[in-house]
Biotite code that builds the C-alpha atoms (Angstrom):
import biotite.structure as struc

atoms = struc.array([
    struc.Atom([0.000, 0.000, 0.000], chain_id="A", res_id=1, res_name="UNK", atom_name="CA", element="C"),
    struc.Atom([1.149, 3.638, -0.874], chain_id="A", res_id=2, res_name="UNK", atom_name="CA", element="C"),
    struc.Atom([-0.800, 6.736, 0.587], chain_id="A", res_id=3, res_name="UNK", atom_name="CA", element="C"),
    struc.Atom([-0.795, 10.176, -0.646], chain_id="A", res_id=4, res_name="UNK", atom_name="CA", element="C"),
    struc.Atom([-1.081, 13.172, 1.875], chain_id="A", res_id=5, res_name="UNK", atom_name="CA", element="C"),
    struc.Atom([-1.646, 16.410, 0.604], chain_id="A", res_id=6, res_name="UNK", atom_name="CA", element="C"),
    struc.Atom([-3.015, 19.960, 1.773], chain_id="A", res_id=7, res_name="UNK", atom_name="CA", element="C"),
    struc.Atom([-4.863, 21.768, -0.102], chain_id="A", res_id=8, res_name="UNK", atom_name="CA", element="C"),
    struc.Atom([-3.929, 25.066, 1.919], chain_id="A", res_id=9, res_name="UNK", atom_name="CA", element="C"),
    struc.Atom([-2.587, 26.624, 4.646], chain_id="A", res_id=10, res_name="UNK", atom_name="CA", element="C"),
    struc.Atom([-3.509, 25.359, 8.331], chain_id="A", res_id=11, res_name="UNK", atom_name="CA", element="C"),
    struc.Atom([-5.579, 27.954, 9.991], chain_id="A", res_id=12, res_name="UNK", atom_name="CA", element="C"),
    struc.Atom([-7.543, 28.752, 6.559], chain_id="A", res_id=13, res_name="UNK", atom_name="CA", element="C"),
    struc.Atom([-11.049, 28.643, 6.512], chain_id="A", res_id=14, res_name="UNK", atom_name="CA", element="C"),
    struc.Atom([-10.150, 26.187, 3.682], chain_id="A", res_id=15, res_name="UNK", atom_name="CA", element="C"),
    struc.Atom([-8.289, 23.877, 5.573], chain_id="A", res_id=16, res_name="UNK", atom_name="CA", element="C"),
    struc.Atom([-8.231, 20.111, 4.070], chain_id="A", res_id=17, res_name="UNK", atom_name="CA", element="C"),
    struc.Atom([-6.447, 17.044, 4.029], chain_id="A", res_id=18, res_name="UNK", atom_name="CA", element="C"),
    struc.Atom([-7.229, 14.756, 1.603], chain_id="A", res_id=19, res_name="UNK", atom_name="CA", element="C"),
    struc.Atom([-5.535, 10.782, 2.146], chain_id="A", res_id=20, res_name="UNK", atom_name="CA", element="C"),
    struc.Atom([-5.298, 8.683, -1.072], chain_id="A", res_id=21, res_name="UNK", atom_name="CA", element="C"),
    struc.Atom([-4.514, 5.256, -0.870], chain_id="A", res_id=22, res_name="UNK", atom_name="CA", element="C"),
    struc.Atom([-3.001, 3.379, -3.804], chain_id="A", res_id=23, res_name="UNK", atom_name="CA", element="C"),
    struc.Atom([-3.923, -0.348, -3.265], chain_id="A", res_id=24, res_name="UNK", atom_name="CA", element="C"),
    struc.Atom([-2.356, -2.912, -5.087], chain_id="A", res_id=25, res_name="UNK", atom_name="CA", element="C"),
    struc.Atom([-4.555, -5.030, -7.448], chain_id="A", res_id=26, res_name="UNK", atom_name="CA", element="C"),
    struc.Atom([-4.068, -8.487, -6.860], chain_id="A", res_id=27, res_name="UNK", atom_name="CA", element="C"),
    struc.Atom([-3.884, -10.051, -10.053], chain_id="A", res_id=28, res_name="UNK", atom_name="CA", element="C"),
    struc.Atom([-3.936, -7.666, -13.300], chain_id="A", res_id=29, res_name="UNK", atom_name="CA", element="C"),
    struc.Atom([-6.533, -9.983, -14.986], chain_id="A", res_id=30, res_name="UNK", atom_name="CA", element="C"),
    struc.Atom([-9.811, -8.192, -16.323], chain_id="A", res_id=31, res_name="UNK", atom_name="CA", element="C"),
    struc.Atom([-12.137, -10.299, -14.068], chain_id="A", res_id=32, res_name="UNK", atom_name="CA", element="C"),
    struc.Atom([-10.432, -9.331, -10.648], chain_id="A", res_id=33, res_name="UNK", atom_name="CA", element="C"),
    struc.Atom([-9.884, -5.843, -11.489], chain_id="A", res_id=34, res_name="UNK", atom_name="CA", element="C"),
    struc.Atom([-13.831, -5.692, -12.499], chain_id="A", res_id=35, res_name="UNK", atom_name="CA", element="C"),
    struc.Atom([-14.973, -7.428, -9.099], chain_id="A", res_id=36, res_name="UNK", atom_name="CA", element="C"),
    struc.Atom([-13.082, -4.742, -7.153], chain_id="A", res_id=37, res_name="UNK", atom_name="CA", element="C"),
    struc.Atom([-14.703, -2.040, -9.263], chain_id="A", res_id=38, res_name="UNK", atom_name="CA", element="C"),
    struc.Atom([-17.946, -3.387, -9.043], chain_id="A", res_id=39, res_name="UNK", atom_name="CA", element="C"),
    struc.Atom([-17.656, -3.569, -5.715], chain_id="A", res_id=40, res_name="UNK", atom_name="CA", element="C"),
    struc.Atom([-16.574, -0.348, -5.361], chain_id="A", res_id=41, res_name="UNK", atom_name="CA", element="C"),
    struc.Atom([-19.196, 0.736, -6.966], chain_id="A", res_id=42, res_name="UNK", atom_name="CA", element="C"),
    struc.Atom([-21.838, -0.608, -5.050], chain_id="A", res_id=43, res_name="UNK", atom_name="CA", element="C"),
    struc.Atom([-20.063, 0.518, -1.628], chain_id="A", res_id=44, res_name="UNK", atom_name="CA", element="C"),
    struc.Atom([-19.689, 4.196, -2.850], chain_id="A", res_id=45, res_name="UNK", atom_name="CA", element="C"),
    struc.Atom([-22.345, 5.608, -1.418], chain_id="A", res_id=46, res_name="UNK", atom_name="CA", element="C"),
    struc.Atom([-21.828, 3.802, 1.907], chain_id="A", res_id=47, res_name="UNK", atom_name="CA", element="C"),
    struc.Atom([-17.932, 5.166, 2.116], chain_id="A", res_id=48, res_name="UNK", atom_name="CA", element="C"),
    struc.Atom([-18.949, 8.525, 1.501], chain_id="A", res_id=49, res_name="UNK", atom_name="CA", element="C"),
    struc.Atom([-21.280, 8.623, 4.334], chain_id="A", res_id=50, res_name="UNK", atom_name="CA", element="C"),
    struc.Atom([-19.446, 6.562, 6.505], chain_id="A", res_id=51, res_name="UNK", atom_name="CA", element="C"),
    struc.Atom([-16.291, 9.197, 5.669], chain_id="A", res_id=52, res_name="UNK", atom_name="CA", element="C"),
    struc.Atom([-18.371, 12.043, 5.067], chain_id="A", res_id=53, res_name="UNK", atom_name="CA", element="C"),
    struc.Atom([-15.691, 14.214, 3.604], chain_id="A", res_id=54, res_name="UNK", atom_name="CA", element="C"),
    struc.Atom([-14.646, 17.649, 4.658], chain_id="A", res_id=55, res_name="UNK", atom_name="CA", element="C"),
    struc.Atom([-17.005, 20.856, 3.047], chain_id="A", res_id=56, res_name="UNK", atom_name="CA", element="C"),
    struc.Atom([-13.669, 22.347, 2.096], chain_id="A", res_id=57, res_name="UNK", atom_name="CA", element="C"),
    struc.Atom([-13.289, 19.426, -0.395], chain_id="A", res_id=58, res_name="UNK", atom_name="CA", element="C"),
    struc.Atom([-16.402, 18.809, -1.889], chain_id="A", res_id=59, res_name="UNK", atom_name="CA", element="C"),
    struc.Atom([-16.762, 22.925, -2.956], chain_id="A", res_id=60, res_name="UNK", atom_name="CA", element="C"),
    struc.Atom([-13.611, 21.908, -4.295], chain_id="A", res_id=61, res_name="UNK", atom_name="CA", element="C"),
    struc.Atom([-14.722, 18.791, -6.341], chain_id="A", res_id=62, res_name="UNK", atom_name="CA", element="C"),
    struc.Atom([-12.096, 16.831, -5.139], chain_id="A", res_id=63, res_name="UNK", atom_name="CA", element="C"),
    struc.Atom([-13.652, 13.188, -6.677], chain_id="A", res_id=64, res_name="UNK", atom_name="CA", element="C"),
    struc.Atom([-16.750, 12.519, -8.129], chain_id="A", res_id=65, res_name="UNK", atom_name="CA", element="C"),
    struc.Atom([-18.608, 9.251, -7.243], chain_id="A", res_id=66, res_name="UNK", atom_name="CA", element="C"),
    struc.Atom([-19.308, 7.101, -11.010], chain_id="A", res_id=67, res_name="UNK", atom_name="CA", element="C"),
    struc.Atom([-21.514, 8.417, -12.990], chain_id="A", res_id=68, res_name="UNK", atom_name="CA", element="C"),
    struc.Atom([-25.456, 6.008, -12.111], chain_id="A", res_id=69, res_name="UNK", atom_name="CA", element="C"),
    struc.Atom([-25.039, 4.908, -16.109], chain_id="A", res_id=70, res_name="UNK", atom_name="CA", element="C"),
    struc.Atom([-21.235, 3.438, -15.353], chain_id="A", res_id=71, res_name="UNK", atom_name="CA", element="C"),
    struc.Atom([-22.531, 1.551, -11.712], chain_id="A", res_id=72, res_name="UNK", atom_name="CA", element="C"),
    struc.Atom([-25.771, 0.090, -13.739], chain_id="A", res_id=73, res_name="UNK", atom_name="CA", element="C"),
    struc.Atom([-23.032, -1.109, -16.004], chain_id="A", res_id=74, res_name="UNK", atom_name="CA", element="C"),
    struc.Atom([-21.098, -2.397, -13.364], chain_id="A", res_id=75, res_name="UNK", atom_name="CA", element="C"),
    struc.Atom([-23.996, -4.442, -11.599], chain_id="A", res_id=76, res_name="UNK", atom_name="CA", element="C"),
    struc.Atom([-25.146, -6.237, -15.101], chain_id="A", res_id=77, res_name="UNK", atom_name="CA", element="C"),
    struc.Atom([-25.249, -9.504, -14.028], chain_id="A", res_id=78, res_name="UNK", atom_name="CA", element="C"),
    struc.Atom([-23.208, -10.398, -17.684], chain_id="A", res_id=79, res_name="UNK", atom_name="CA", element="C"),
    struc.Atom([-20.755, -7.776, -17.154], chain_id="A", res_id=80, res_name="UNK", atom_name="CA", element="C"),
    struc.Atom([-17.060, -9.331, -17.410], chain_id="A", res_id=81, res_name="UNK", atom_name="CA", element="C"),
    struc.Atom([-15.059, -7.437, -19.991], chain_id="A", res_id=82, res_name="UNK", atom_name="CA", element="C"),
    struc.Atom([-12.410, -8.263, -21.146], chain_id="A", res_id=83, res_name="UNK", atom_name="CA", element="C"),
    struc.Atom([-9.352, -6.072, -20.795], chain_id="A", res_id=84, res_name="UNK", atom_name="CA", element="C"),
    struc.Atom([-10.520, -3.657, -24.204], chain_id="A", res_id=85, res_name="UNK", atom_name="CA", element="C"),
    struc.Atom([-13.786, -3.214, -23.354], chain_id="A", res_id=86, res_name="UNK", atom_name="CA", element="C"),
    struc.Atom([-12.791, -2.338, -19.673], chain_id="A", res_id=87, res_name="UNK", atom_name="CA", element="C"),
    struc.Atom([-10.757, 0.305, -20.568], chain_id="A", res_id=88, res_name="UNK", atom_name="CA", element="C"),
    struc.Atom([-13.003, 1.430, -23.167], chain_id="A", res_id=89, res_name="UNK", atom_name="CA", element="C"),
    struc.Atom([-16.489, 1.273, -20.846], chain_id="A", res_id=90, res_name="UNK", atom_name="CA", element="C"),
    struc.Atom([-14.345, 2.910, -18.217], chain_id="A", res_id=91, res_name="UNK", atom_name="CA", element="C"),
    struc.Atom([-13.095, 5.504, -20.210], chain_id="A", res_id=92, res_name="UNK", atom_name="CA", element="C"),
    struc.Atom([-16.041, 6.670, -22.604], chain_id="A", res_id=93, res_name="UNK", atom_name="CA", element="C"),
    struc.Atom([-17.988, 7.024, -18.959], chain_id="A", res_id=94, res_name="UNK", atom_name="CA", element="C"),
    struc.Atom([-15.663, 8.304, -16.837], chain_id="A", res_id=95, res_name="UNK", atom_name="CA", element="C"),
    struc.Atom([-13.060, 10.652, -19.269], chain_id="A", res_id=96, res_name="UNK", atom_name="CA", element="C"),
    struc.Atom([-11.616, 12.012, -16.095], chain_id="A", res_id=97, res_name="UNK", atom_name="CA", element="C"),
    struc.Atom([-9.079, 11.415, -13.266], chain_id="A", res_id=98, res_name="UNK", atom_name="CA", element="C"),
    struc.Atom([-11.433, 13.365, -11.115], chain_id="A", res_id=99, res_name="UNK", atom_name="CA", element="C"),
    struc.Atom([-13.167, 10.162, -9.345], chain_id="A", res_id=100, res_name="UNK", atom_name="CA", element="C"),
    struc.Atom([-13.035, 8.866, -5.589], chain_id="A", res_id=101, res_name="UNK", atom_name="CA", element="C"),
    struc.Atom([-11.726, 5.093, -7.559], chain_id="A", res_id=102, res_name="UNK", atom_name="CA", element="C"),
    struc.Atom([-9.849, 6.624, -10.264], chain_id="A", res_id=103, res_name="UNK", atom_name="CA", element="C"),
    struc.Atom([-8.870, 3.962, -12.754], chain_id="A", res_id=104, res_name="UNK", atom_name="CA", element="C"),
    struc.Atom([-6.600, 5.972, -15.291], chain_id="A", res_id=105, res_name="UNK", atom_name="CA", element="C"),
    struc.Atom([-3.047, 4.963, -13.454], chain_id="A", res_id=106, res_name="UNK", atom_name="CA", element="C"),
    struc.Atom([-4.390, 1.054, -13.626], chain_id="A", res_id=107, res_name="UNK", atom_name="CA", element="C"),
    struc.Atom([-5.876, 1.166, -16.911], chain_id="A", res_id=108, res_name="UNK", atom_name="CA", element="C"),
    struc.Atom([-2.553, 2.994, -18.265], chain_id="A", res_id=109, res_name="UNK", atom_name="CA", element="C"),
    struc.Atom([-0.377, 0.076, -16.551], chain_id="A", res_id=110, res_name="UNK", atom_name="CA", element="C"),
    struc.Atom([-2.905, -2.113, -18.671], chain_id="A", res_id=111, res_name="UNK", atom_name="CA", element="C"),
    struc.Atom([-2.883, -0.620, -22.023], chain_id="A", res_id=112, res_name="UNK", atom_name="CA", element="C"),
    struc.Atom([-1.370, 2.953, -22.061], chain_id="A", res_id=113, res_name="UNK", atom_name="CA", element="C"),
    struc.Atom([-1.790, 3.400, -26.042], chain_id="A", res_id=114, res_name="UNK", atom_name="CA", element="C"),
    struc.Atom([-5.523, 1.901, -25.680], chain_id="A", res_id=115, res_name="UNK", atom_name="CA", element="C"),
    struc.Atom([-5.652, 4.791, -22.752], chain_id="A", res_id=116, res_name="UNK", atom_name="CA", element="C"),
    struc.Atom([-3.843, 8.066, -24.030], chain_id="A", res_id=117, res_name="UNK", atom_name="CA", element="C"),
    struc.Atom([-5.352, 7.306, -28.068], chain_id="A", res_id=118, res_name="UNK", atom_name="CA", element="C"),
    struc.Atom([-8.686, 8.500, -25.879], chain_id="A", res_id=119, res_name="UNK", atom_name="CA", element="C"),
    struc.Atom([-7.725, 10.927, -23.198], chain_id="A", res_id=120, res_name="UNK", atom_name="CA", element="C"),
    struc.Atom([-4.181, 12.330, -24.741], chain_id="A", res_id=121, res_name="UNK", atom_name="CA", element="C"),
    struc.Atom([-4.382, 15.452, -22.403], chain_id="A", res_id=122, res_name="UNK", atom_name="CA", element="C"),
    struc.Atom([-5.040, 13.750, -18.901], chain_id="A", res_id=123, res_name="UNK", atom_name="CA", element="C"),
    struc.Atom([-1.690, 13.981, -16.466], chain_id="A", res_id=124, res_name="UNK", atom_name="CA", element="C"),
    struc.Atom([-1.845, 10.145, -15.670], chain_id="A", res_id=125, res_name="UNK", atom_name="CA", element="C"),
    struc.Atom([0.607, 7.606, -14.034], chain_id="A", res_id=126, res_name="UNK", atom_name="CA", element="C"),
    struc.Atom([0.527, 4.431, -15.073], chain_id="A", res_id=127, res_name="UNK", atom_name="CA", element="C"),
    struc.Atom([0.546, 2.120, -12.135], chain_id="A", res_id=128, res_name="UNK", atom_name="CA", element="C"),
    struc.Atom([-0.733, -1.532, -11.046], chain_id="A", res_id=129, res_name="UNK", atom_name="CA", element="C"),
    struc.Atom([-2.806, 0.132, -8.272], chain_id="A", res_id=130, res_name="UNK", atom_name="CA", element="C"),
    struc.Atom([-6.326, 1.247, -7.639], chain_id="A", res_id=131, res_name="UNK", atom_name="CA", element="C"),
    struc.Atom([-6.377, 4.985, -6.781], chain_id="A", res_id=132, res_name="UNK", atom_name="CA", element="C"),
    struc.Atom([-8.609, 5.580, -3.800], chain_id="A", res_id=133, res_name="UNK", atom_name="CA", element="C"),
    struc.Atom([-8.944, 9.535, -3.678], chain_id="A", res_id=134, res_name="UNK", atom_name="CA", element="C"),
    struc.Atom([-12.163, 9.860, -1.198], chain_id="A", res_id=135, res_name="UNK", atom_name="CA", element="C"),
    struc.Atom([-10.801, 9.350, 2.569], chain_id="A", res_id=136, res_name="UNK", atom_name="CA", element="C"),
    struc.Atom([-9.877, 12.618, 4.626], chain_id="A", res_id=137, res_name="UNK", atom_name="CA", element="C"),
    struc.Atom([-6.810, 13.116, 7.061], chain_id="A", res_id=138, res_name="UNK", atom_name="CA", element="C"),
    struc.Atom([-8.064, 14.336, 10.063], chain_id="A", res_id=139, res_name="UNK", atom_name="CA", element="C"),
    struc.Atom([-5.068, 15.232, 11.758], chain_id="A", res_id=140, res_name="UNK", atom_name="CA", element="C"),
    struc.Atom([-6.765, 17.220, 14.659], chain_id="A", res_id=141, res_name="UNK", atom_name="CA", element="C"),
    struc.Atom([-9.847, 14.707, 15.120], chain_id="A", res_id=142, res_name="UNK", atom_name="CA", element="C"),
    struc.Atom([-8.716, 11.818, 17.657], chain_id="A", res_id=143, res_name="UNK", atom_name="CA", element="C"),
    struc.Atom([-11.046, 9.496, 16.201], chain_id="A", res_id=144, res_name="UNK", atom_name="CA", element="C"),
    struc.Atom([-9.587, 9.286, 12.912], chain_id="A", res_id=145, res_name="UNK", atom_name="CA", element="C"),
    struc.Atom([-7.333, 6.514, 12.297], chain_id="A", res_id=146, res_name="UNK", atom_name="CA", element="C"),
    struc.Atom([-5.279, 5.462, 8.781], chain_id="A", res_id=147, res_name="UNK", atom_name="CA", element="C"),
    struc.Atom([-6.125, 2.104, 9.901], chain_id="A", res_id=148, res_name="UNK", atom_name="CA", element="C"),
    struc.Atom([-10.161, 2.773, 9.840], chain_id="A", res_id=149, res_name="UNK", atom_name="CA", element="C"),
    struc.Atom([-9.527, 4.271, 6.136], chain_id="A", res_id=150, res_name="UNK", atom_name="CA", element="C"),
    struc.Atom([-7.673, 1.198, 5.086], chain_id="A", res_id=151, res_name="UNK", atom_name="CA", element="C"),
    struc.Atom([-10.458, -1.446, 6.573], chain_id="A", res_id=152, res_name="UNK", atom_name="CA", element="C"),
    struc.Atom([-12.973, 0.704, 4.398], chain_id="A", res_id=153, res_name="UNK", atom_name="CA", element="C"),
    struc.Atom([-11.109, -0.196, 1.496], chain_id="A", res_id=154, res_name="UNK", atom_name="CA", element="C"),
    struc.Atom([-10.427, -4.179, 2.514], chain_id="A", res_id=155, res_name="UNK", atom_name="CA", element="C"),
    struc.Atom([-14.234, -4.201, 3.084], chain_id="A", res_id=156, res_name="UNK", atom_name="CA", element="C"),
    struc.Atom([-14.379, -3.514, -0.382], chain_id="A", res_id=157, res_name="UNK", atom_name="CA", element="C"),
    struc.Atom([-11.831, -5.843, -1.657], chain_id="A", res_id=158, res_name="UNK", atom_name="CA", element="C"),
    struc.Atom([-13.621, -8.853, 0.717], chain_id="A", res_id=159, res_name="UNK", atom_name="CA", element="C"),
    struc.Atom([-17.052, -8.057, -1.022], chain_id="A", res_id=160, res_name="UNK", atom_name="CA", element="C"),
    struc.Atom([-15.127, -8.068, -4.343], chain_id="A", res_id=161, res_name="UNK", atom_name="CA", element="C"),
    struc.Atom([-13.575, -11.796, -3.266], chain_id="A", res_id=162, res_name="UNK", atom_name="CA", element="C"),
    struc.Atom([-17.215, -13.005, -2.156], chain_id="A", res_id=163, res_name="UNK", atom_name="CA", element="C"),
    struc.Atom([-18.551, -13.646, -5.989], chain_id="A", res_id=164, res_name="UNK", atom_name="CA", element="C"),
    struc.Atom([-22.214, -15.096, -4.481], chain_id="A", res_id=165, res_name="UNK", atom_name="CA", element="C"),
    struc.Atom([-22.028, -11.930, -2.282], chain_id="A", res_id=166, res_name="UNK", atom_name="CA", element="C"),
    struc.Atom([-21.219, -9.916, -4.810], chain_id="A", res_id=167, res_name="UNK", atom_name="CA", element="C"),
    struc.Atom([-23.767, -10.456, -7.633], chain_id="A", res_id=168, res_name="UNK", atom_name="CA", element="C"),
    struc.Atom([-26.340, -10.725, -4.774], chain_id="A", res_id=169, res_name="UNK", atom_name="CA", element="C"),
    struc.Atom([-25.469, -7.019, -4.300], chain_id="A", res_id=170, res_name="UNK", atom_name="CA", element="C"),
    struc.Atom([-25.437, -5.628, -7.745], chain_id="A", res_id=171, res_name="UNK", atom_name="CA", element="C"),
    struc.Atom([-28.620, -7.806, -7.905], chain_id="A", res_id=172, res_name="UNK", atom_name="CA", element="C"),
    struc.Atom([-30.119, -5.655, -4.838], chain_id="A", res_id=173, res_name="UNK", atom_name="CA", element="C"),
    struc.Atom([-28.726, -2.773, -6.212], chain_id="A", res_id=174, res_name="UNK", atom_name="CA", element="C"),
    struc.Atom([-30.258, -2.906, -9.439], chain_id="A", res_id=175, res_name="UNK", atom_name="CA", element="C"),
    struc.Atom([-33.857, -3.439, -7.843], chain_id="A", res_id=176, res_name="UNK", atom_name="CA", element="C"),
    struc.Atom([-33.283, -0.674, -5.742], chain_id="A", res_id=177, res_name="UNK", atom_name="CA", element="C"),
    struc.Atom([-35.736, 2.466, -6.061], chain_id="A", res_id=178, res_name="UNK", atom_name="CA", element="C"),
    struc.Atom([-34.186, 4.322, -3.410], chain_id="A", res_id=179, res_name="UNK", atom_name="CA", element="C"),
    struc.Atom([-31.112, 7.426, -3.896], chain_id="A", res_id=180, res_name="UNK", atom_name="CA", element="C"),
    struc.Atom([-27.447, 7.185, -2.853], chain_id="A", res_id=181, res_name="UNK", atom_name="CA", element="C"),
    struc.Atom([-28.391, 8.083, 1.123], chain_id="A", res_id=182, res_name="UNK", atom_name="CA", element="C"),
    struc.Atom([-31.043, 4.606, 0.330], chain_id="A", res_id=183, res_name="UNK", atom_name="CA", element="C"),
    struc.Atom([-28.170, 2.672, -0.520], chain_id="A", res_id=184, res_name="UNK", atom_name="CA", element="C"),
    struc.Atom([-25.764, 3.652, 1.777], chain_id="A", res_id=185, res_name="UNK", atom_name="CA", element="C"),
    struc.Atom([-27.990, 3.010, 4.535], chain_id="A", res_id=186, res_name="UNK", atom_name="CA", element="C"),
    struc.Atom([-28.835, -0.459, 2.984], chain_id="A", res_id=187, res_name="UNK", atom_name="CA", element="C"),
    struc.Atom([-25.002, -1.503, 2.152], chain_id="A", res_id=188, res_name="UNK", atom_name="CA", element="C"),
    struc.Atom([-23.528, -0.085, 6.240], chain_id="A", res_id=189, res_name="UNK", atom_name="CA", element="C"),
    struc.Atom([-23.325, -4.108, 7.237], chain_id="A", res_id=190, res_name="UNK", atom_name="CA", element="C"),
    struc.Atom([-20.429, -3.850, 4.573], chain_id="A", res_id=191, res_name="UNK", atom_name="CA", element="C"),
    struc.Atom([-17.828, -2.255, 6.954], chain_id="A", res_id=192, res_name="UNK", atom_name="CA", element="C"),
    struc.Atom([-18.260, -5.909, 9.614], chain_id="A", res_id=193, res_name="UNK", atom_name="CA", element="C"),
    struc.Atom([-19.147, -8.210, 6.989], chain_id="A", res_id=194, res_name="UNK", atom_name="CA", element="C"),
])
């Protein structure tokens, strides 16, 4: 695991942020793992952002965008297993931005980086064999917060990723679901002891 810590200004500002990015590993570079753990992802979004509930500072600032609702209904298709191309193409055409919380572009550039750039020449990406996890906060002042409780967010993600029954089951759920983002998030909160 790698984190990133950066300020976005000075301490004392009424600006004052710390965002914490965590660049997790993928465990195997094959298309099929890499679309559990964004599935998964997807369908826990809207649970991590209330459970983290980032700073104000931050979202004025746009600091990630959850997936677009057309890329997670992708995602939860029962028959959805790309292979690499059409990963990188779905991902891409949907999501033409590094500005996500799960932001794909350094993976998907270790993947293919022609396949990646031929689309989005101008984006500053780094091609690496990690997932880039841009939504947790630092809060350096706050007692409560903990790197460790950040990291278990993400390993609840990568454990409902493993779980394939589990899984489906949930993009199942989530495709039946008539409810909003707060819905959901309320409905996936067993994912943080499961």
């Amino acid at each position: 695991m790698s984190c990133g810590m950066r300020a976005r200004v000075a301490p004392g500002s009424p600006f004052f942020a710390f965002g914490l990015h965590l660049n997790p590993e993928t465990p195997s570079l094959d298309a099929r793992t890499i679309t559990a753990i964004v599935k998964a992802y997807a369908m826990a979004s809207p649970w991590l952002w209330r459970a983290i509930d980032p700073d104000t500072t931050r979202r004025l600032l746009n600091f990630a965008e959850p997936f677009s609702d057309e890329y997670v209904r992708l995602l939860a298709g029962e028959s959805y297993w790309p292979d690499e191309s059409a990963l990188i193409d779905d991902y891409v055409r949907l999501n033409p931005t590094r500005n996500r919380d799960l932001d794909m572009l350094p993976l998907l550039a270790f993947l293919n980086e022609d396949r990646v750039r031929s689309k989005l020449p101008d984006e500053k990406i780094n091609p690496r064999p990690t997932f880039h996890y841009r939504l947790p906060d630092m809060r350096l002042g706050d007692p409560d917060w903990s790197l460790a409780k950040e990291w278990n967010r993400w390993v609840a993600v990568e454990r409902l990723a493993a779980d394939a029954a589990r899984l489906a089951a949930t993009c199942r759920a989530y495709l039946a679901h008539e409810g909003g983002r707060e819905d959901w998030a309320v409905r996936t909160e067993g994912l943080e002891v499961a």
